[in-house]
N, C-alpha and C positions, 0 to 999 in steps of 0.2 A: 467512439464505438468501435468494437472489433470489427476486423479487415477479410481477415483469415479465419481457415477452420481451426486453427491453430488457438488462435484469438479468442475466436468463440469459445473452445471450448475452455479455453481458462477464465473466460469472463463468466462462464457459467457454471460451472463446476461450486462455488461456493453458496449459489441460490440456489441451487438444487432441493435440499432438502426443505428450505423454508420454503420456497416456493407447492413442493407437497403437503408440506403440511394445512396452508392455506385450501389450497386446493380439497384438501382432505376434510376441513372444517366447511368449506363451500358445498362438497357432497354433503355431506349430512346433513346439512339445513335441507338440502333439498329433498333429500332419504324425509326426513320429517314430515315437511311438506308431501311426501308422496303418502307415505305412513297414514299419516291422518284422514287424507280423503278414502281410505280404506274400510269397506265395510265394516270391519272390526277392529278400532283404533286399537293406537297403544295403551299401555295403559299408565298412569303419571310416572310409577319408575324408568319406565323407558324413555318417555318424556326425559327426564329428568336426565338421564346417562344423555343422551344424544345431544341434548341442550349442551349441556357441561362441556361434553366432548367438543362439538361443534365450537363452543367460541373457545378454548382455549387451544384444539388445533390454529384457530385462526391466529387468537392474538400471540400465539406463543411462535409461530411461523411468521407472521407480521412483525415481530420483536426482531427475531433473528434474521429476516429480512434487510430490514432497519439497522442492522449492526454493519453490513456487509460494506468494506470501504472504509468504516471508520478509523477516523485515526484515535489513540489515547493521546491526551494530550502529554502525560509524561513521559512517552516514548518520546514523542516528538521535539520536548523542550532536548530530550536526552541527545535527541541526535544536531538539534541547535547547539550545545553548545558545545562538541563536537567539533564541529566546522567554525565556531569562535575561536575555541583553544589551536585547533589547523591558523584560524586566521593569523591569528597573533605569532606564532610560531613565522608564518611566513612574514611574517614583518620585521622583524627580529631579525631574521634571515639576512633578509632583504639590506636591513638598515647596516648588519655587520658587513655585507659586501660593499655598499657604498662608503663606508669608511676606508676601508681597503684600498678600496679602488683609488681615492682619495691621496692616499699616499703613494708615496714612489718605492715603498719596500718590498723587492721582487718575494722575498720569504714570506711578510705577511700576506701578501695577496695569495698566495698559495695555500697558508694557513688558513686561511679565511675559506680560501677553495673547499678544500680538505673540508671544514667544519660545512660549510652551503651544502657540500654532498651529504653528508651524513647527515641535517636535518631535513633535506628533501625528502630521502626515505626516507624519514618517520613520517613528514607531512604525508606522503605518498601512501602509508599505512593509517593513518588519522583519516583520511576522507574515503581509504578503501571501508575500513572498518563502520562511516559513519555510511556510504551507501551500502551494506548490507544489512545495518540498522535501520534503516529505512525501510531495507526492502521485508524486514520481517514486520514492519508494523503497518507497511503499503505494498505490495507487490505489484499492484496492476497499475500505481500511479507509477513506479520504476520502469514499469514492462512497455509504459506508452513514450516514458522520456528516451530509454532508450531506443524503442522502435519507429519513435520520429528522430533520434540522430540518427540511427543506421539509411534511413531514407534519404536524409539531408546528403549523407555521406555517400550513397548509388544516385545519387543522381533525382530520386525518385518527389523528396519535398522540397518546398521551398520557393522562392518565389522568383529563383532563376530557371525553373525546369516549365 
């Protein structure tokens, strides 16, 4: 749950409008209900608007209520496999500097250097790119991962403070 006004108001900003429209299908039931006990009812077309209006403010504000948080699952595989292809890359890495190292050729270890650095940056661009894929398909699961490391990191979570 948010902390902060800050928090708040990004947690809230996307319910907003479903949340009025609910709300806006909740008046009118009761606009109805008040209508009716009215000396001089409505008469069926009005009926009939307010009905209509009434529940598809709801269900169409309940819908997109319902939406809010969701992940697509083919973003999601998209940014899985993502941080696969980072994986593997860092393995490959990994495995070429272990050979390297392996040997007593001042050159290739160097070589090998050389090439470690040049595919860190990419990995280093692979897992930037797959957190901001992330964050366009989740922002507010990104906004808590990283506002519980920044905590962990002042001092403020965790279960040494």
């Amino acid at each position: 749950m948010p902390r902060t006004r800050s928090e708040w108001g990004r947690w809230l900003r996307p319910r907003v409008f479903p949340m009025v429209l609910v709300a806006a299908g909740i008046l009118l039931a009761v606009w109805i209900a008040v209508r009716s006990s009215q000396p001089t009812p409505p008469n069926f077309a009005e009926y009939a608007v307010l009905t209509v209006g009434s529940s598809l403010a709801s269900i169409f504000g309940g819908s997109l209520l319902g939406r809010v948080g969701r992940i697509d699952p083919m973003h999601a595989r998209s940014v899985v496999r993502q941080l696969g292809t980072a994986g593997q890359q860092a393995y490959r890495t990994r495995t070429r500097l272990e050979i390297a190292l392996e040997s007593d050729e001042k050159a290739e270890m160097i070589t090998a250097v050389g090439i470690a650095t040049a595919q860190l940056e990419a990995l280093e661009e692979q897992f930037t790119n797959a957190v901001l894929d992330w964050n366009d398909i989740h922002p507010e699961a990104l906004r808590d991962v990283m506002g519980h490391d920044d905590r962990e990191d002042h001092g403020q979570g965790g279960p040494d403070t």
